[in-house]
C-alpha positions in Angstrom: 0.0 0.0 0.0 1.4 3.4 -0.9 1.9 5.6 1.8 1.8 9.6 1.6 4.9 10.5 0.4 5.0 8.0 -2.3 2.1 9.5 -3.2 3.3 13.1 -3.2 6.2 12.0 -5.8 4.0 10.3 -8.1 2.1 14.3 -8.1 5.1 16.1 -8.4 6.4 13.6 -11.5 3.1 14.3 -13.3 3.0 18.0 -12.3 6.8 18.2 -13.7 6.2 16.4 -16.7 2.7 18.4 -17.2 5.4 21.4 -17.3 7.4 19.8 -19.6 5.1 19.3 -22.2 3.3 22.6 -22.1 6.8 24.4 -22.1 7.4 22.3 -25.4 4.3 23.5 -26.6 5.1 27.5 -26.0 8.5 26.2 -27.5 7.4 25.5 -30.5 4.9 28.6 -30.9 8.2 30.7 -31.4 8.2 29.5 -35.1 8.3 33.1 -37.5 6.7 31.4 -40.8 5.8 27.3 -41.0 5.9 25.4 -44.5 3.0 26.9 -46.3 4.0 30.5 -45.4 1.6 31.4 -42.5 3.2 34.1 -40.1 2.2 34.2 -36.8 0.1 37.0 -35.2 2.1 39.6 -33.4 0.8 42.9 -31.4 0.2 45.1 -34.2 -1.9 43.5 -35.9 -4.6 43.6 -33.4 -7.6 45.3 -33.6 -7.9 48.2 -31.3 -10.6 47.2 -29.0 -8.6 44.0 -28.2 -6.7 43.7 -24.7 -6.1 40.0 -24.7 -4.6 38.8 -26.8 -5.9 34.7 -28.0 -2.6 32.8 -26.8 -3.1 34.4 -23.5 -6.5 33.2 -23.1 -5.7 29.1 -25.0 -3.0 29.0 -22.3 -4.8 29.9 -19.5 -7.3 27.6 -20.4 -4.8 24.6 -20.8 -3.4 25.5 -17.7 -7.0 25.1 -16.0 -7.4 21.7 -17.5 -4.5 20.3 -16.6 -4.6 21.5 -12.8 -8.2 20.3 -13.1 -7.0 17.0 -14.4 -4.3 16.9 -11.0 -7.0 17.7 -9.0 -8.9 15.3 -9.8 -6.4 12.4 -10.2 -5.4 13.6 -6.4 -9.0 12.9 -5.5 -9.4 9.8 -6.9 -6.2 8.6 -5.6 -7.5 9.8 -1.8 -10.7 8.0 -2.0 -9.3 4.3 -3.6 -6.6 4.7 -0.5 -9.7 5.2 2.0 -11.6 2.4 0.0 -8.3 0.4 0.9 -8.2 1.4 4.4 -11.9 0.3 5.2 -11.9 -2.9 3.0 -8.1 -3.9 5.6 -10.2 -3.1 8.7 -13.2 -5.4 7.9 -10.8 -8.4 6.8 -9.1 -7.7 10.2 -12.9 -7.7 11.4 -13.3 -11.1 10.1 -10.1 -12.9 10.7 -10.8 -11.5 14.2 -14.8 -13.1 14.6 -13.0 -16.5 13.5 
């Protein structure tokens, strides 16, 4: 049975690697023109009423999904270690009545 702190790596190894992906991703955004000649959008050729600008607002929602998707992995993992935990006591229940 994992205990706490084995736990806590296996969180940290996916929160590192999470990083490591999405910095790959902003990585390869830094491209000036791909193969069929597109050019990427820069400042000035926003509109004026604009004040976000769309990579902003892509990132932040990848950043929500993925802590939503740690959060949730977290939570899961916390309840199967309580399922554990109550399914040890009855066996010990049982051995114990016999």
């Amino acid at each position: 049975m994992p205990d706490w702190k084995t736990e806590m790596k296996r969180i940290i190894q996916i929160l590192f690697l999470a990083f490591l992906f999405f910095g790959g991703a902003a990585l390869a955004q830094e491209q000036k023109k791909d193969n069929e000649g597109f050019e990427p959008v820069n400042g000035d050729m926003m509109q004026p009423g604009e004040s976000i600008p769309a990579s902003r607002l892509v990132g932040a929602a990848y950043g929500f999904i993925c802590v939503a998707v740690v959060v949730w992995v977290a939570s899961v993992t916390r309840r199967a270690r309580r399922l554990e935990d109550e399914v040890d006591e009855l066996k010990k229940k049982i051995t114990a009545r016999t």
